[in-house]
C-alpha positions in Angstrom: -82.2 41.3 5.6 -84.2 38.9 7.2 -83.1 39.9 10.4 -83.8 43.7 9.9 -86.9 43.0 8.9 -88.0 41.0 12.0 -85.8 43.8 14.1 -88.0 47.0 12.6 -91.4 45.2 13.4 -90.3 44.3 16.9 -88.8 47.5 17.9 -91.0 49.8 16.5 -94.3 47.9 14.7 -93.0 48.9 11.1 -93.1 46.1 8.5 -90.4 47.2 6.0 -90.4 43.9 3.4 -91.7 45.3 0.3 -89.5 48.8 1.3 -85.9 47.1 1.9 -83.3 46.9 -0.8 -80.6 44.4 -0.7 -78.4 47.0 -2.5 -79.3 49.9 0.0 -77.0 49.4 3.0 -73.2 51.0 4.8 -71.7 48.6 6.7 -70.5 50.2 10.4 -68.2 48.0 13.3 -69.5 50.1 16.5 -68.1 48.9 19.9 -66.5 46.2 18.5 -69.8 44.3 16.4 -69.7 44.7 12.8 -73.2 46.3 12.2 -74.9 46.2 8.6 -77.4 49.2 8.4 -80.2 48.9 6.0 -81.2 52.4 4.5 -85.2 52.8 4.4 -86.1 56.2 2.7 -89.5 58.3 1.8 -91.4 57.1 4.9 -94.1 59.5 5.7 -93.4 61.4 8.7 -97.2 60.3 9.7 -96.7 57.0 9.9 -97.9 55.3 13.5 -94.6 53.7 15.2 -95.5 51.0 17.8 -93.3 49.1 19.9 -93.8 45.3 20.2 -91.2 44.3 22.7 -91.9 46.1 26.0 -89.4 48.0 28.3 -86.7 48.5 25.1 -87.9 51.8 23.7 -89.4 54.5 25.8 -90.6 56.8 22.8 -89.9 57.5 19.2 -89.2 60.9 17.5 -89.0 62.0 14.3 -85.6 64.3 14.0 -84.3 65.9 11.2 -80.7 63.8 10.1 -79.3 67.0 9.8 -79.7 68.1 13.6 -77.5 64.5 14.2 -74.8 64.4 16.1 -74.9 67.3 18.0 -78.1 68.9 18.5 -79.4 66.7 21.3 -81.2 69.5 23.8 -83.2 70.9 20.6 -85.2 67.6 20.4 -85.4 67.1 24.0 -82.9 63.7 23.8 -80.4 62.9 26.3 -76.9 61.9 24.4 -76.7 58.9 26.7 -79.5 57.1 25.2 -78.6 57.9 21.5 -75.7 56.2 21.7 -76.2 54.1 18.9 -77.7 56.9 16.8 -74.8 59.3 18.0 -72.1 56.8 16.0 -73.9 55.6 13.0 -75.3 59.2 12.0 -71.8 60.4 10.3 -71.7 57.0 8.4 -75.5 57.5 7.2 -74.4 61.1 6.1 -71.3 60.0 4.5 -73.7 56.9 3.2 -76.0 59.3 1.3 -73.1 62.3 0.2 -71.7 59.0 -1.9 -75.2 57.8 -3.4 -75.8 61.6 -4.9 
């Protein structure tokens, strides 16, 4: 957790401590790393994102989950630079099918 934490504030300038639960996460091996995802929910879609590590993310967007995997030129995203996004979407579906 500690390491997510410290991840989110450097990529995009979002503390999540008091909004991460230890209980709250899918597990996901991607490209041969075994990946633990963190599931963050209810932030406001007005909330200011800021990079701190320069040269690692060129913008962020808000999307709607349900436009993920497929729906890449509606957003104005390339598919090569969601790669990571493109294979952990179905598992974040699947994720929250099983919590409802």
């Amino acid at each position: 957790m500690e390491t997510a934490i410290r991840e989110t504030y450097e990529e995009i300038g979002f503390d999540i401590t008091d909004k991460i639960d230890p209980n709250t996460y899918f597990d996901l091996k991607q490209y041969g790393v075994q990946n633990r995802y963190f599931v963050i929910s209810n932030i406001d879609k007005d909330t200011f994102f800021l990079p701190n590590v320069v040269n690692e993310i060129e913008y962020i967007k808000w999307v709607p989950i349900r436009d993920f995997p497929y729906d890449y030129c509606k957003h104005n995203l390339e598919a090569t630079n969601v790669k990571l996004i493109k294979s952990s979407v179905p598992a974040l579906k699947s994720y929250i099918a099983n919590r409802n």
